[in-house]
Short mmCIF file of the C-alpha atoms (twelve columns), coordinates in Angstrom:
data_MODEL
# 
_entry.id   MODEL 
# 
loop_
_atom_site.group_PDB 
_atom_site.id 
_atom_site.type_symbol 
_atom_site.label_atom_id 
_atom_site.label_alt_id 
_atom_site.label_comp_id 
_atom_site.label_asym_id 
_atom_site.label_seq_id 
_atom_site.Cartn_x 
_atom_site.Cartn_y 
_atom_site.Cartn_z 
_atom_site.pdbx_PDB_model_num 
ATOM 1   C CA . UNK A 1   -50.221 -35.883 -60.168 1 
ATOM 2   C CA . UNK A 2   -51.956 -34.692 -63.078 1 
ATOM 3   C CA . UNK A 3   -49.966 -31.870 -65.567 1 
ATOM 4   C CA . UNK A 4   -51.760 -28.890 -64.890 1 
ATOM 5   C CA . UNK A 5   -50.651 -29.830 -60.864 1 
ATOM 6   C CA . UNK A 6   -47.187 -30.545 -62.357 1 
ATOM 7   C CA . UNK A 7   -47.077 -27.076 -63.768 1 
ATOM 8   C CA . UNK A 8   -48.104 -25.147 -60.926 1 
ATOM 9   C CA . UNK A 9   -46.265 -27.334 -58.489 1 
ATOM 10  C CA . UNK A 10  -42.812 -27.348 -60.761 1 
ATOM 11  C CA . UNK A 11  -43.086 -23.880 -61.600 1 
ATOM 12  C CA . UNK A 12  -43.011 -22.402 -57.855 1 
ATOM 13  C CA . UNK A 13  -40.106 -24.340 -56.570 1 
ATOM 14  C CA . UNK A 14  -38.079 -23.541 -59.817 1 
ATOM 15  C CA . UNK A 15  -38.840 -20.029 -58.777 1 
ATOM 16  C CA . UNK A 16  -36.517 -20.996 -55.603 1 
ATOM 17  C CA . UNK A 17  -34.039 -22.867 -57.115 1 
ATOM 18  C CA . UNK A 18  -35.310 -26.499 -55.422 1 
ATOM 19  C CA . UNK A 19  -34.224 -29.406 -57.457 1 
ATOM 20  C CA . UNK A 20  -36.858 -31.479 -58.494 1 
ATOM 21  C CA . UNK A 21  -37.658 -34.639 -60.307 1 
ATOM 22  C CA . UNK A 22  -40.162 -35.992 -62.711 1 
ATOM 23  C CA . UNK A 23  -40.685 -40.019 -62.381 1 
ATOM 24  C CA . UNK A 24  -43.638 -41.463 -65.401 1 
ATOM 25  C CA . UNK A 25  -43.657 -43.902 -67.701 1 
ATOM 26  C CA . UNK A 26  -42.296 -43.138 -71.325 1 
ATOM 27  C CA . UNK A 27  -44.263 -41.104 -73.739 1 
ATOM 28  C CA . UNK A 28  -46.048 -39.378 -70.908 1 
ATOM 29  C CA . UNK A 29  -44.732 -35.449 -71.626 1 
ATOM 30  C CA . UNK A 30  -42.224 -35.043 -69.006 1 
ATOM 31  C CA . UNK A 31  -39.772 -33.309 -70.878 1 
ATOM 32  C CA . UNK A 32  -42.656 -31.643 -72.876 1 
ATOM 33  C CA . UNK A 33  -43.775 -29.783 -69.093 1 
ATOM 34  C CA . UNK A 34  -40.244 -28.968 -68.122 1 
ATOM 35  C CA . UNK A 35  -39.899 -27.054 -71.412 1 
ATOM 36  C CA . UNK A 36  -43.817 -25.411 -71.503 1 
ATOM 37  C CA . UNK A 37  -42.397 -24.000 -68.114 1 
ATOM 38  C CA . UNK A 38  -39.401 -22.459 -68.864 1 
ATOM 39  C CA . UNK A 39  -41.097 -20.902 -71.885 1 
ATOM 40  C CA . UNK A 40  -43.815 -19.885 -69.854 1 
ATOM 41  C CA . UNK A 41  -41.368 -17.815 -67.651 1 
ATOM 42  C CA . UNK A 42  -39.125 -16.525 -70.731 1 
ATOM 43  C CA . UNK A 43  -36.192 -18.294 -69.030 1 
ATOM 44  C CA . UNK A 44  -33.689 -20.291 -70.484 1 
ATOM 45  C CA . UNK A 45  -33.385 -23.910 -71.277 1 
ATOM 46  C CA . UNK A 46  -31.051 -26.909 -71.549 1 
ATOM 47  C CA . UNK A 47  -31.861 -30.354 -71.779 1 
ATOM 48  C CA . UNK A 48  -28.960 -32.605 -71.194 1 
ATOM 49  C CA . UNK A 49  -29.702 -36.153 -71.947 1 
ATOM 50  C CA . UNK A 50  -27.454 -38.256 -69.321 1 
ATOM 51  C CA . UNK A 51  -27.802 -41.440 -70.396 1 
ATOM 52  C CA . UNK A 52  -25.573 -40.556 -73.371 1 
ATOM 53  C CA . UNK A 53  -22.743 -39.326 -71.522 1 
ATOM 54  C CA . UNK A 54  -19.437 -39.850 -70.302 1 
ATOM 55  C CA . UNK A 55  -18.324 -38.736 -66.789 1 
ATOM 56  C CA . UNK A 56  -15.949 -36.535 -68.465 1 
ATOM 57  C CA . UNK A 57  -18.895 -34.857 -70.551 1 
ATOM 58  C CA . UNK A 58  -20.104 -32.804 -67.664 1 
ATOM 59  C CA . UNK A 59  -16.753 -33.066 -65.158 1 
ATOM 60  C CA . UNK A 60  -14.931 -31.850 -68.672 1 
ATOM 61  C CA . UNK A 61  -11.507 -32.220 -69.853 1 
ATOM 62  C CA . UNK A 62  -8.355  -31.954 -67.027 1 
ATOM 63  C CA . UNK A 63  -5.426  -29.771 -68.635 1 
ATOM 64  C CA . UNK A 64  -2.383  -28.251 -66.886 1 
ATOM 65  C CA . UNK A 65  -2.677  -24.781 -66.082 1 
ATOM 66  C CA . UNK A 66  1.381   -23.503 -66.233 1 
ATOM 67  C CA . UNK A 67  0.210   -20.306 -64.544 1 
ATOM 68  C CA . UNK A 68  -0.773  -22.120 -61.582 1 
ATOM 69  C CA . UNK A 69  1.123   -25.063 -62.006 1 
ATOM 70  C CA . UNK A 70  -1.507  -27.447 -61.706 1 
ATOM 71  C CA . UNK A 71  -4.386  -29.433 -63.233 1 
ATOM 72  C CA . UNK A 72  -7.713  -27.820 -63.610 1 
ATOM 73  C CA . UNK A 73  -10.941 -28.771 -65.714 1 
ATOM 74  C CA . UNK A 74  -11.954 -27.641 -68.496 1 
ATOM 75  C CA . UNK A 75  -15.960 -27.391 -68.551 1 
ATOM 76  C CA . UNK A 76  -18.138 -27.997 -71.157 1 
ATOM 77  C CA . UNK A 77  -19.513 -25.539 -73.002 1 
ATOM 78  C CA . UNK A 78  -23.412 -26.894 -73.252 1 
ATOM 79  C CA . UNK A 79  -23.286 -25.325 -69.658 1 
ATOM 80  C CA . UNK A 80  -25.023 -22.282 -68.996 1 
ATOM 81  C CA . UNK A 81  -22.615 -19.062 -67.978 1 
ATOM 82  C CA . UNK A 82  -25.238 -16.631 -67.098 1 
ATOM 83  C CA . UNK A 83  -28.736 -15.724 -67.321 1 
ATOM 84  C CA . UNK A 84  -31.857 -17.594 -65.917 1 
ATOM 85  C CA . UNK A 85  -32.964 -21.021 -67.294 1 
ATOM 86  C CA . UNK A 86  -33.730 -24.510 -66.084 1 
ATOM 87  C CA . UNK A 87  -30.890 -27.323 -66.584 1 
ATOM 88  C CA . UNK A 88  -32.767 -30.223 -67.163 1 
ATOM 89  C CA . UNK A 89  -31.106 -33.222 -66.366 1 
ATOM 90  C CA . UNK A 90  -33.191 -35.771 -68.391 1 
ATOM 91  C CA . UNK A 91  -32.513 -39.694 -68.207 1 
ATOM 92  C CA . UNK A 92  -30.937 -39.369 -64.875 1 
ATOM 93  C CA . UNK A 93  -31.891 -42.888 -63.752 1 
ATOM 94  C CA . UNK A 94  -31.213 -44.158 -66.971 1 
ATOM 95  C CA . UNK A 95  -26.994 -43.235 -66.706 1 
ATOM 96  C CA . UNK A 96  -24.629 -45.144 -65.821 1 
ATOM 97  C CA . UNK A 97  -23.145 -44.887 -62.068 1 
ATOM 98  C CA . UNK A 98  -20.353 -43.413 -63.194 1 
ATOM 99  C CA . UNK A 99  -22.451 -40.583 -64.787 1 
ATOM 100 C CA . UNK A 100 -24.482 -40.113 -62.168 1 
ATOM 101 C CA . UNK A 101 -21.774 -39.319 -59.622 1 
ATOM 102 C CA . UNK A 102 -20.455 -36.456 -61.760 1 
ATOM 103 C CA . UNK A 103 -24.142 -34.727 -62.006 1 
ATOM 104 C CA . UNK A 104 -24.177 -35.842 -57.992 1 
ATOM 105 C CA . UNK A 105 -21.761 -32.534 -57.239 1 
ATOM 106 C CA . UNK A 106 -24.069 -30.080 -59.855 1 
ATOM 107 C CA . UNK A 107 -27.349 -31.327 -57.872 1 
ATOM 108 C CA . UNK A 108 -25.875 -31.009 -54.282 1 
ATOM 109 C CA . UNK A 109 -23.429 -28.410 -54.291 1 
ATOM 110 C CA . UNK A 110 -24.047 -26.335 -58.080 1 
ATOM 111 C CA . UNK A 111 -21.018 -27.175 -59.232 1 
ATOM 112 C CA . UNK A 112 -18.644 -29.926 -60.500 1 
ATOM 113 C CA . UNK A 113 -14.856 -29.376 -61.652 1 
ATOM 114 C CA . UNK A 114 -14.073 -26.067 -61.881 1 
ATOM 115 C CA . UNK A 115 -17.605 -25.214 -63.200 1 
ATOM 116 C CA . UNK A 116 -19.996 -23.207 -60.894 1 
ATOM 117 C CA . UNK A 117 -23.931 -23.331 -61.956 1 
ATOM 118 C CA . UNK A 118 -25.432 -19.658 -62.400 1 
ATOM 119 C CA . UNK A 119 -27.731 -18.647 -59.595 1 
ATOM 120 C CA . UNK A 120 -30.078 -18.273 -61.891 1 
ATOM 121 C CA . UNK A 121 -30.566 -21.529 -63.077 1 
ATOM 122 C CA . UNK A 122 -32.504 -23.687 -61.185 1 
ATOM 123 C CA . UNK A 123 -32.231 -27.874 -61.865 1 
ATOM 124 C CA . UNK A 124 -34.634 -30.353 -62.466 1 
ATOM 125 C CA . UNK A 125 -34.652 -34.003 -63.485 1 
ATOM 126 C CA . UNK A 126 -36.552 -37.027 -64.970 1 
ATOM 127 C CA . UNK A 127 -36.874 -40.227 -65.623 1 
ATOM 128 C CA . UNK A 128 -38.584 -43.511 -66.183 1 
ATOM 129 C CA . UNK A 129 -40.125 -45.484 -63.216 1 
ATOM 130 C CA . UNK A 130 -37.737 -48.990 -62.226 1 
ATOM 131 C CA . UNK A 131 -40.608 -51.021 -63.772 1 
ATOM 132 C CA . UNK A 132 -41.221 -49.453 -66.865 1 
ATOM 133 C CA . UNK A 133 -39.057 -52.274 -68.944 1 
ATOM 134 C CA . UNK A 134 -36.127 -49.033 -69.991 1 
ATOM 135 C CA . UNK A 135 -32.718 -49.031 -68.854 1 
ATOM 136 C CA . UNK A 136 -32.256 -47.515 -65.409 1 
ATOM 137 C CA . UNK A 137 -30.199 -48.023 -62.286 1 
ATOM 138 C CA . UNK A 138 -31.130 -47.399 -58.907 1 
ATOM 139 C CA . UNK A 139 -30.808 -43.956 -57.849 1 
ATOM 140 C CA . UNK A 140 -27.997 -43.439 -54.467 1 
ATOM 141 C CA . UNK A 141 -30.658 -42.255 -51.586 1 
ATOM 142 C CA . UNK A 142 -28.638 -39.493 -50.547 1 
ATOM 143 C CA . UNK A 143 -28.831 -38.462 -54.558 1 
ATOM 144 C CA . UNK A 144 -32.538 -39.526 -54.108 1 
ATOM 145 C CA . UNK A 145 -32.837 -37.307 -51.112 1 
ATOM 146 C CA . UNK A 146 -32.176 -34.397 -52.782 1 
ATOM 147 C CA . UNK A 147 -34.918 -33.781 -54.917 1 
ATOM 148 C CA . UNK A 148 -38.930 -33.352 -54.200 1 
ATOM 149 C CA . UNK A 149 -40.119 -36.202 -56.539 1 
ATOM 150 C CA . UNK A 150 -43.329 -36.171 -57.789 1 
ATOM 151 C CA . UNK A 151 -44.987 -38.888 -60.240 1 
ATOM 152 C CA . UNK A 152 -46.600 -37.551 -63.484 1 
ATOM 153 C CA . UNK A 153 -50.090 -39.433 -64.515 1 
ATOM 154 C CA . UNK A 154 -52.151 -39.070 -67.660 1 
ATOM 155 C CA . UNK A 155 -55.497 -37.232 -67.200 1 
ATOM 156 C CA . UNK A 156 -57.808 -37.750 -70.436 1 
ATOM 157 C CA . UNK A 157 -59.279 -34.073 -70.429 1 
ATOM 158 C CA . UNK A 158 -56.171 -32.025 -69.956 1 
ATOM 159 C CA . UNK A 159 -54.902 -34.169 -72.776 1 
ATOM 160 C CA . UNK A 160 -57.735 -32.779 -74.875 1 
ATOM 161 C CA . UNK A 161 -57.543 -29.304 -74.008 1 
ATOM 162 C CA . UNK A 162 -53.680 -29.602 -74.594 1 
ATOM 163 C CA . UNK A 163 -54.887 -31.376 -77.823 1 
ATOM 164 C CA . UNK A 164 -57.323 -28.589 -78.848 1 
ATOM 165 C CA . UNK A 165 -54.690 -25.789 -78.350 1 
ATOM 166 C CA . UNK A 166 -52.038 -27.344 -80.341 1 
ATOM 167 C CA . UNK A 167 -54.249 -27.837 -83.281 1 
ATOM 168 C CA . UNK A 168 -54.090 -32.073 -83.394 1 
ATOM 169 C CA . UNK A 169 -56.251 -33.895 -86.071 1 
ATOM 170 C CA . UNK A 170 -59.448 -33.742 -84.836 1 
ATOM 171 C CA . UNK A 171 -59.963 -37.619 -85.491 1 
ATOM 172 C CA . UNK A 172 -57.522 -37.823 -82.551 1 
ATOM 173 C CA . UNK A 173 -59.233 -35.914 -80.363 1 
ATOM 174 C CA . UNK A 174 -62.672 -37.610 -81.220 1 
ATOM 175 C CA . UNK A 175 -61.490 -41.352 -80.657 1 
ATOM 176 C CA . UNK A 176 -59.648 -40.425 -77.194 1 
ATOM 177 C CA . UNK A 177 -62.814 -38.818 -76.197 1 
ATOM 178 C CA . UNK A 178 -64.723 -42.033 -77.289 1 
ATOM 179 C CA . UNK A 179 -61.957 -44.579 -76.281 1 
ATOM 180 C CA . UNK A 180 -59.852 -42.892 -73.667 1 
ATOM 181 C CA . UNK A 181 -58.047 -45.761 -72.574 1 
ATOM 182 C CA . UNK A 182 -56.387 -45.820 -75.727 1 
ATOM 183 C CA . UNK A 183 -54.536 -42.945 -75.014 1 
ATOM 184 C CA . UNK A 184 -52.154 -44.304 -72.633 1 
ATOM 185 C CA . UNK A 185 -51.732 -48.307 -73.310 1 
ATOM 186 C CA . UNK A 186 -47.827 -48.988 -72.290 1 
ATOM 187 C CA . UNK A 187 -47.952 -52.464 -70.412 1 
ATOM 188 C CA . UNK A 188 -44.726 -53.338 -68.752 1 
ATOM 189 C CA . UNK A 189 -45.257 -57.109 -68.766 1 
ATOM 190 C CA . UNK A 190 -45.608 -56.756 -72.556 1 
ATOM 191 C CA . UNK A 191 -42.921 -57.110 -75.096 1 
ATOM 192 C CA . UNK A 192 -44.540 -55.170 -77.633 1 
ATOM 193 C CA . UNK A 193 -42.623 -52.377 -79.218 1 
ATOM 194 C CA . UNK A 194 -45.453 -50.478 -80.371 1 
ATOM 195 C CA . UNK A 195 -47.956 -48.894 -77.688 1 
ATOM 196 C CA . UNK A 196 -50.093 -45.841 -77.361 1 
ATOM 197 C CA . UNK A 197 -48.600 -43.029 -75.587 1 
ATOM 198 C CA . UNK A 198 -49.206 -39.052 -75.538 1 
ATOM 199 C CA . UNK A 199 -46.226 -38.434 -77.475 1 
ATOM 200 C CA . UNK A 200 -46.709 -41.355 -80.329 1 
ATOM 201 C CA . UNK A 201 -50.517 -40.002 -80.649 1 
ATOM 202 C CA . UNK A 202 -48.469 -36.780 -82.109 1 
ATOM 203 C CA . UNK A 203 -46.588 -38.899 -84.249 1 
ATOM 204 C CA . UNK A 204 -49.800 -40.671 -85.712 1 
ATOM 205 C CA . UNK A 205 -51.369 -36.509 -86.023 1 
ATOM 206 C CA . UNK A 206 -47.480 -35.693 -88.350 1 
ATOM 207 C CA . UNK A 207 -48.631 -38.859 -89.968 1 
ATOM 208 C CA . UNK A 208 -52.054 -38.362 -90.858 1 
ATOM 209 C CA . UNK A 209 -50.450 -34.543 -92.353 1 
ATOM 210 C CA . UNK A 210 -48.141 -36.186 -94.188 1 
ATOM 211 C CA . UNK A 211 -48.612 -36.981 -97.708 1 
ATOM 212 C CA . UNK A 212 -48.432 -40.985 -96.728 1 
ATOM 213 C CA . UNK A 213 -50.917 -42.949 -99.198 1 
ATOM 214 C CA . UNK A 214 -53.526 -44.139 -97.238 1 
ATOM 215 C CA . UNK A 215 -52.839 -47.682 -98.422 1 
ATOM 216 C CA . UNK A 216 -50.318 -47.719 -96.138 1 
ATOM 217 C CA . UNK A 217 -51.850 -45.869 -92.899 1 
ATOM 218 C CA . UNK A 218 -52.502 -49.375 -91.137 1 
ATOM 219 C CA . UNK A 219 -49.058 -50.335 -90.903 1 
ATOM 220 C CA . UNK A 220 -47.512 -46.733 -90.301 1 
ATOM 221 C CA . UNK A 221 -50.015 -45.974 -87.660 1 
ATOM 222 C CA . UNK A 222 -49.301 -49.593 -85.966 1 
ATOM 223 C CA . UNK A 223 -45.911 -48.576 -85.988 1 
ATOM 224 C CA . UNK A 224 -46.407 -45.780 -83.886 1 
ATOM 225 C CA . UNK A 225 -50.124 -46.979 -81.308 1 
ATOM 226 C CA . UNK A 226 -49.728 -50.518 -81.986 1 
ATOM 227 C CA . UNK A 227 -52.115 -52.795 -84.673 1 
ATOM 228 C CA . UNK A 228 -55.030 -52.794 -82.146 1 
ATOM 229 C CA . UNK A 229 -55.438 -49.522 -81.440 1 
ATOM 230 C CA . UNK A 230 -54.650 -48.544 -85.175 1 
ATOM 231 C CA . UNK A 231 -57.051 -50.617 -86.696 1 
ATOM 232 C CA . UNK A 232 -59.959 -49.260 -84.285 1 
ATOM 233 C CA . UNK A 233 -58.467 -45.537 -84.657 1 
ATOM 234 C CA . UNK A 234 -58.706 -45.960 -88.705 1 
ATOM 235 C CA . UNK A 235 -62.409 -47.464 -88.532 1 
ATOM 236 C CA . UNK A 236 -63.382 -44.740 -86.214 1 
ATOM 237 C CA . UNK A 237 -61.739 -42.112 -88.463 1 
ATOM 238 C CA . UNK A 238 -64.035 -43.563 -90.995 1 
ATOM 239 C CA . UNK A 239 -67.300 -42.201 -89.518 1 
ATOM 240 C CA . UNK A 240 -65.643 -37.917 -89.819 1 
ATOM 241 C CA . UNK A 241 -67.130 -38.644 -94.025 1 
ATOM 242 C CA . UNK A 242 -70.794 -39.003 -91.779 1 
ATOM 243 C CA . UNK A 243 -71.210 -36.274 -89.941 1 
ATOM 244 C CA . UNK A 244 -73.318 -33.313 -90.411 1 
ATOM 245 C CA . UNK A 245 -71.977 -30.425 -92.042 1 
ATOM 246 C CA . UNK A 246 -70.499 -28.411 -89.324 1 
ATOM 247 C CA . UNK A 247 -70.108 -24.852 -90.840 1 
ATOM 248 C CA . UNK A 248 -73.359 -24.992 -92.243 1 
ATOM 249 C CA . UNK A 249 -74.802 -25.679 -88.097 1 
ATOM 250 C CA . UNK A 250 -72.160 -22.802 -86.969 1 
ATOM 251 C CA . UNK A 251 -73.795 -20.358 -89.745 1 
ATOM 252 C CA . UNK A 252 -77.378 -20.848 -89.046 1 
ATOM 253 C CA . UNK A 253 -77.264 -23.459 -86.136 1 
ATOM 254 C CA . UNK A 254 -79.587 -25.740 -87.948 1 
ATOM 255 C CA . UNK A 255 -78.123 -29.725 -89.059 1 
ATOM 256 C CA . UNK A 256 -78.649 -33.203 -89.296 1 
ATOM 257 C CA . UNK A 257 -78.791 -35.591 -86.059 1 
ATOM 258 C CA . UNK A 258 -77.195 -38.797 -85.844 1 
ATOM 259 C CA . UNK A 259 -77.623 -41.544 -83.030 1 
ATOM 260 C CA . UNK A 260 -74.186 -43.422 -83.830 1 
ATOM 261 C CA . UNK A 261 -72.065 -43.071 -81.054 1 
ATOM 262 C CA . UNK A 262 -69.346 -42.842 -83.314 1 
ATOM 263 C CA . UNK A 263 -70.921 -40.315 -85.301 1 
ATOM 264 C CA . UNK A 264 -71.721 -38.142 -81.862 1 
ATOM 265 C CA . UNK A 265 -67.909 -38.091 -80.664 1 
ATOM 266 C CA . UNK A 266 -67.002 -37.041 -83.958 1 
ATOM 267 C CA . UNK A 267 -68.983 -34.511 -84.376 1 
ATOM 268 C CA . UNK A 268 -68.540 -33.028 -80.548 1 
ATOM 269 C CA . UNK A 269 -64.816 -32.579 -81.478 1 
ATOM 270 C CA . UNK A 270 -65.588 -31.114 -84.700 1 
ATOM 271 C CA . UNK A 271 -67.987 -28.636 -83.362 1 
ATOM 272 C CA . UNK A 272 -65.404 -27.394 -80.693 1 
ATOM 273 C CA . UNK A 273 -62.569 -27.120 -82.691 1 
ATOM 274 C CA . UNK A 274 -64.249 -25.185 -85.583 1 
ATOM 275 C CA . UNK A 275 -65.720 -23.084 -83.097 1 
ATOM 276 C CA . UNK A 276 -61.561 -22.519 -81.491 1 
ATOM 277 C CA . UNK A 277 -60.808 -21.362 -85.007 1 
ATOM 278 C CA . UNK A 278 -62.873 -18.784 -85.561 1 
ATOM 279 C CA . UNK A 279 -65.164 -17.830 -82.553 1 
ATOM 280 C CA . UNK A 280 -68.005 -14.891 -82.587 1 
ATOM 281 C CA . UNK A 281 -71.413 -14.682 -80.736 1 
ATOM 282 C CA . UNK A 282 -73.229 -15.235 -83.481 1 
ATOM 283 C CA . UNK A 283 -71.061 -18.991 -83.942 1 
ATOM 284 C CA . UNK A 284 -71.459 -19.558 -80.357 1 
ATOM 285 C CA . UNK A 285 -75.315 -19.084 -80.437 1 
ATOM 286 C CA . UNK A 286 -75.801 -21.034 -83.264 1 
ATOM 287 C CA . UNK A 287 -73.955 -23.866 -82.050 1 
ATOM 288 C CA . UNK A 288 -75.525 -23.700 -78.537 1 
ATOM 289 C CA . UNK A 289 -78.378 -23.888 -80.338 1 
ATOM 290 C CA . UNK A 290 -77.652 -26.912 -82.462 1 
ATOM 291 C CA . UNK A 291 -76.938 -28.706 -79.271 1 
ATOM 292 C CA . UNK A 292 -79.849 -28.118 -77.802 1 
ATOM 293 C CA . UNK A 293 -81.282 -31.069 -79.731 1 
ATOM 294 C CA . UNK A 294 -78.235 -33.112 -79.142 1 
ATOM 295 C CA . UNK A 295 -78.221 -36.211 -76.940 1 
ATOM 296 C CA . UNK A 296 -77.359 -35.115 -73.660 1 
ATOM 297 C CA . UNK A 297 -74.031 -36.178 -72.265 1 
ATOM 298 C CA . UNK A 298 -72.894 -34.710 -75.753 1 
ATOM 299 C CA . UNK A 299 -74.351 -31.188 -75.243 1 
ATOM 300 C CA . UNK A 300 -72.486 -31.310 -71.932 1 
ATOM 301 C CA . UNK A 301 -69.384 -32.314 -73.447 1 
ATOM 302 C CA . UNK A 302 -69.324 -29.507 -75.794 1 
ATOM 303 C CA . UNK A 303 -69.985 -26.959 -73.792 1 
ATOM 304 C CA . UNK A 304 -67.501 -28.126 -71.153 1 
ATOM 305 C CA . UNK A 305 -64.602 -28.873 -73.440 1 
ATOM 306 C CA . UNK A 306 -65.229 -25.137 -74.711 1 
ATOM 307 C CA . UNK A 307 -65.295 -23.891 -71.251 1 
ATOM 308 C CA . UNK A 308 -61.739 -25.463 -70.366 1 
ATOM 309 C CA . UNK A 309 -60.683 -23.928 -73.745 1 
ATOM 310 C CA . UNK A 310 -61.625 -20.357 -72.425 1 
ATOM 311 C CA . UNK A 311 -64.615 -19.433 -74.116 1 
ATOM 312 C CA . UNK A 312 -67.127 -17.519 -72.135 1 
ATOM 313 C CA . UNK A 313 -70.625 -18.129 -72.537 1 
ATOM 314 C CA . UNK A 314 -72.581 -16.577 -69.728 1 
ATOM 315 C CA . UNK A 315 -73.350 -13.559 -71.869 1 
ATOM 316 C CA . UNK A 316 -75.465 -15.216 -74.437 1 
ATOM 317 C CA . UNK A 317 -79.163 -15.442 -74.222 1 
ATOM 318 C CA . UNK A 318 -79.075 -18.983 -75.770 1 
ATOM 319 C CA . UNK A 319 -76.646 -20.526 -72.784 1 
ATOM 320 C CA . UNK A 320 -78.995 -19.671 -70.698 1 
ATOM 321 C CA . UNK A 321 -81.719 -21.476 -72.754 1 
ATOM 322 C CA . UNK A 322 -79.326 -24.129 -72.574 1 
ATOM 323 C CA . UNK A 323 -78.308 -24.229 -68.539 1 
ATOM 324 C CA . UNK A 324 -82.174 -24.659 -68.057 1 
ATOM 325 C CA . UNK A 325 -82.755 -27.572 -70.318 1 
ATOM 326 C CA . UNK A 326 -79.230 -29.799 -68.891 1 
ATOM 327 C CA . UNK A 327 -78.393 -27.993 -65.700 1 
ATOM 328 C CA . UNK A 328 -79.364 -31.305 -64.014 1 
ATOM 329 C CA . UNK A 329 -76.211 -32.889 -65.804 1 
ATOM 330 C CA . UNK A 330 -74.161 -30.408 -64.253 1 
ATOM 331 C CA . UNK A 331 -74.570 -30.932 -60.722 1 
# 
């Protein structure tokens, strides 16, 4: 399931308190979901990572109660005591047994100890799939049982609208568009340490904002994709010093051409995400314009990755220019 399906799907059975779980490979944006939800709703959230704990750390600490005359529990205080929020219980394959059987009572009954889980707090958890070469022990069924489980996959285009909107290095965005299976390139047979993921692509976009010489890109970048996909990310990157000038094409949506495919991604990225930053009719025309002349399946790829980004178009005279010269690509 793809994460705009996630979202949706998540985000109603949080509303009734149904405790789910997330299964996907690492570096996918599990956690990154559960959090964009419970944002999204102005709720709390708390992400407990399991497979760091003790039984004790979410049982808590027994002390004798000379009131009562007996032991009672002491719960932690990373527990929420009131409000609305999601408890997300990340890792939970990856704990130990022991571990597991104390969040056991909080996921079946909404408690454990003497602790009692808001009603407003709904719980969801996640965690890596058995093959995925991490640390992780089979899940009890009747633990199993009581969650809806859904498995999270990578879509290319959600990736970069999610990439667009969060303002990513637009070399990224190009060379997924152009190499998309270099987005996602875990292998669990592999030993490598170093493999593509959505979540090390942002640490090669803090990298490239850093003030790292570029002498030493190659290696930092490997460190982060892997030395295969770094070294054809860095050539790639090479070919943003070739492209047209794209505020001069936004101000009077006239430019160069190029027929490098390399060149083309580029400059489809570019166009959209100057476009994103500052958007007006007159911007829009000129670059509908511009890609009227464009190779094809690039003019479509514009226009559709500014569509997904929520920019209307149907009022300009120049889109409609535009649907009659490549409305056969559309269909």
């Amino acid at each position: 399931m793809k994460a705009s399906e996630l979202i949706s799907s998540v985000s109603s059975l949080v509303e009734k308190k149904v405790p789910t779980f997330l299964w996907g490979a690492p570096g996918v944006g599990k956690s990154s979901i559960v959090k964009q939800i419970a944002y999204s709703k102005d709720i709390g959230f708390i992400d407990l990572r399991l497979a760091l704990m003790d039984p004790t750390d979410l049982k808590g600490i027994p002390f004798f109660d000379k009131d009562s005359h007996s032991a009672l529990w002491a719960p932690p205080a990373f527990l929420p005591r009131e409000g609305k929020g999601i408890l997300f219980l990340d890792e939970l394959n990856a704990a130990p047994p022991s571990v597991q059987a104390s969040a056991y009572q909080l996921i079946l009954d909404r408690k454990v100890g003497e602790y009692i889980l808001p009603d407003g707090w709904a719980i969801v958890a996640a965690g890596n799939r058995e093959g995925d070469r991490g640390v992780t022990y089979r899940m009890p069924s009747p633990l199993a049982n009581r969650f809806v489980h859904f498995e999270m996959d990578i879509d290319v285009d959600e990736w970069r609208d999610w990439a667009y909107k969060n303002s990513l290095d637009e070399s990224i965005i190009s060379y997924i568009a152009y190499k998309s299976e270099h987005l996602f390139t875990f292998d669990a047979k592999s030993d490598i340490k170093s493999f593509a993921t959505p979540r090390s692509w942002e640490y090669v976009d803090k990298i490239l904002k850093s003030d790292l010489d570029t002498n030493l890109q190659l290696n930092v970048i490997s460190g982060a994709v892997g030395k295969d996909v770094s070294v054809g990310f860095l050539s790639f990157k090479k070919v943003m010093n070739k492209l047209p000038d794209i505020q001069n094409i936004l101000a009077c949506g006239n430019g160069d051409y190029s027929e490098e495919v390399y060149v083309l991604y580029a400059l489809s990225t570019g166009l959209v995400s100057a476009l994103l930053k500052e958007n007006s009719d007159e911007r829009l025309d000129n670059l509908l314009s511009y890609t009227l002349e464009l190779k094809s399946e690039f003019a479509v790829m514009v226009v559709q990755d500014l569509q997904r980004n929520g920019i209307s178009m149907e009022h300009s005279k120049v889109f409609k220019e535009w649907v009659n010269k490549f409305a056969y690509l559309l269909q």
